[in-house]
C-alpha positions as CSV (number, residue, x, y, z in Angstrom):
1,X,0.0,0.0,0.0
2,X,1.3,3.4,-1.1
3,X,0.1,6.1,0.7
4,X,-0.8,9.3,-1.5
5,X,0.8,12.6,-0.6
6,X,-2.0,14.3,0.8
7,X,-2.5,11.1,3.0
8,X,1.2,11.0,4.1
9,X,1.8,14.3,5.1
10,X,-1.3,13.7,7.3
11,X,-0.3,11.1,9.0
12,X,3.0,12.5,9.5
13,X,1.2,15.5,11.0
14,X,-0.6,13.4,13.0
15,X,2.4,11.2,13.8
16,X,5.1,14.0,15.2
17,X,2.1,15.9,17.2
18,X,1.1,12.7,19.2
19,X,5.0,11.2,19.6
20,X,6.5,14.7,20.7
21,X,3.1,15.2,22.7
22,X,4.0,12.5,24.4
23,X,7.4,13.2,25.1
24,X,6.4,16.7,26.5
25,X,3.8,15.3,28.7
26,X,6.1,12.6,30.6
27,X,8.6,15.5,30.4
28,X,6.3,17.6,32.5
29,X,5.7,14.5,35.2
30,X,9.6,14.0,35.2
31,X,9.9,17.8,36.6
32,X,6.9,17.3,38.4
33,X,8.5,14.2,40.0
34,X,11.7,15.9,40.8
35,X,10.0,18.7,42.2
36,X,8.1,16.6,44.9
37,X,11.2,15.3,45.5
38,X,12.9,18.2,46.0
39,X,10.6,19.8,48.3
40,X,10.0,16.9,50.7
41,X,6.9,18.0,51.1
42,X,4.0,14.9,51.2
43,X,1.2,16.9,49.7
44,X,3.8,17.3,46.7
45,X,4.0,13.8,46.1
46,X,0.3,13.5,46.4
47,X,-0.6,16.0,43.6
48,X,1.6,14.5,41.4
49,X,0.1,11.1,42.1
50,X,-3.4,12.9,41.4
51,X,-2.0,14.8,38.0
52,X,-0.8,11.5,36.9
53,X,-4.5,9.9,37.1
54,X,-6.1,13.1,35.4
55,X,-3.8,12.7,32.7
56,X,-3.2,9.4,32.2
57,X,-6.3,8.1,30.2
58,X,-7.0,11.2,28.8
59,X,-3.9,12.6,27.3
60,X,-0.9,9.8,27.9
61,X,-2.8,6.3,26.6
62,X,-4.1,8.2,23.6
63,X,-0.9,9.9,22.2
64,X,1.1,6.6,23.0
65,X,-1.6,4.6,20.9
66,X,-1.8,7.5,18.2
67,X,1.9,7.8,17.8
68,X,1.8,3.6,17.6
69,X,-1.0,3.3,15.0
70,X,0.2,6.5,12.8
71,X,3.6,5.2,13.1
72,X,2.9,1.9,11.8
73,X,0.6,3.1,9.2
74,X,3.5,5.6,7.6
75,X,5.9,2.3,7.3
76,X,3.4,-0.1,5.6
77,X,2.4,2.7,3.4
78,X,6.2,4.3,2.1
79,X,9.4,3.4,1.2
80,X,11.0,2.3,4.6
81,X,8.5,-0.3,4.9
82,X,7.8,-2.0,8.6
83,X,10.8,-4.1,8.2
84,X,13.2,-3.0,5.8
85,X,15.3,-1.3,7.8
86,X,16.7,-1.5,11.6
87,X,15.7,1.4,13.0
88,X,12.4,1.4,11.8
89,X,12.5,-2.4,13.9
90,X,13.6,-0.6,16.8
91,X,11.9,2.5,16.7
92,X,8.9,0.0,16.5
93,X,10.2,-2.2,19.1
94,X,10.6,0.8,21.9
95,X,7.5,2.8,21.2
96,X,5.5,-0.8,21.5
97,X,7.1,-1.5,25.1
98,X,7.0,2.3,26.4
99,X,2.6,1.9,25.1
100,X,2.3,-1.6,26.9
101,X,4.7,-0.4,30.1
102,X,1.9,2.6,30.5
103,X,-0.7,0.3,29.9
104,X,0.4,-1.4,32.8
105,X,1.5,1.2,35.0
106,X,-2.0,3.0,34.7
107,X,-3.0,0.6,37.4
108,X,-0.4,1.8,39.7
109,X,-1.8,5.4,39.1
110,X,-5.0,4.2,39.7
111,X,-4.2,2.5,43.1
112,X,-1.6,5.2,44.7
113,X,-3.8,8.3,43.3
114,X,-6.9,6.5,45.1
115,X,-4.8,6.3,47.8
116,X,-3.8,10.3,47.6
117,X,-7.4,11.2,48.0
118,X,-8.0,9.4,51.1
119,X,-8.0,11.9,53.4
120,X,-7.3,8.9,56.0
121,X,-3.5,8.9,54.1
122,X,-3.1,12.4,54.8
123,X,0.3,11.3,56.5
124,X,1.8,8.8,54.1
125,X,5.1,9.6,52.5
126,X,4.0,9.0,48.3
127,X,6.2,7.1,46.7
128,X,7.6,8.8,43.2
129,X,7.0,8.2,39.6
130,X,10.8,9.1,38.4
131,X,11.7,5.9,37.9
132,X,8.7,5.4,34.9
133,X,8.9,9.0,33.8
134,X,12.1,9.5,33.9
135,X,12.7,6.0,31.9
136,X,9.8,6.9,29.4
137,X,11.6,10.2,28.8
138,X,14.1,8.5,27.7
139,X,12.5,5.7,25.4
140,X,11.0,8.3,23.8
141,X,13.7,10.3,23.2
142,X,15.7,7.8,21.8
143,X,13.0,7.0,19.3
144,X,13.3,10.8,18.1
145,X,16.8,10.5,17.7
146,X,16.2,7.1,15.2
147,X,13.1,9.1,13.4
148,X,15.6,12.1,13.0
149,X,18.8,10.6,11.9
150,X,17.8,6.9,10.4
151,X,20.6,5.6,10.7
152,X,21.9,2.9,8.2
153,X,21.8,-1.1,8.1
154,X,19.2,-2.6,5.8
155,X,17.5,-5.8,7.3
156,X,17.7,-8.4,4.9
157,X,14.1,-8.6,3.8
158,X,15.1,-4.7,2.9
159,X,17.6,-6.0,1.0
160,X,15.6,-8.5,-1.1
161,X,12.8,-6.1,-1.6
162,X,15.5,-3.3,-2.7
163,X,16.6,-5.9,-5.6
């Protein structure tokens, strides 16, 4: 399938807003994060576990799975194909484990920001996120850096399909 120009530069649109959308979002947890932990101060740490549940569902799970779907769609529709070349693989490979890590970790948000608006937890020391922001941050990053500078190494279904 060969994705017509109007069509591609739609979904590339729509492909660099959600994945840099999602980058900037973690990025804002990751200072977020630091800040509570800076501050030592417990009603930090239990806003941030709050933010983390407002935002999770509505704005983190959606620009991961847009960035995923849009991302897959632009290889199977031009020229670097799904698995014609390495850093497509990986590029692939990361953004699928940093949706499914989220996935998962939505269920911690769930349980600690339940646990932040229990007025009964008032005195519990919140545990921080850093470790999952700060990690996703990076994912994601790194994926930037492969969508930006591609680097080179053909797989060798590339290379059959280049021949």
């Amino acid at each position: 399938m060969v994705l017509t120009g109007a069509l591609r530069k739609f979904l590339l649109t729509l492909h660099v807003l959600s994945s840099l959308g999602w980058a900037g979002a973690v990025a804002v947890f990751v200072v977020l994060d630091i800040g509570a932990l800076a501050g030592r101060d417990p009603e930090l740490g239990r806003l941030l576990w709050l933010a983390l549940q407002a935002v999770a569902w509505s704005l983190l799970v959606p620009l991961a799975l847009a960035s995923l779907t849009s991302g897959i769609i632009l290889a199977l529709g031009t020229v670097w194909g799904l698995f014609r070349h390495y850093w497509v693989i990986f590029k692939l490979v990361l953004t699928l484990i940093a949706t499914l890590v989220l996935m998962l970790y939505t269920q911690t948000i769930s349980t600690m920001a339940a646990m932040a608006s229990d007025p009964a937890m008032s005195t519990m020391d919140f545990p921080s996120a850093l470790l999952h922001t700060g990690g996703g941050l990076v994912v994601l990053l790194l994926t930037t850096v492969l969508a930006v500078y591609k680097p080179r190494g053909m797989t060798r279904y590339g290379q059959r399909k280049r021949l």
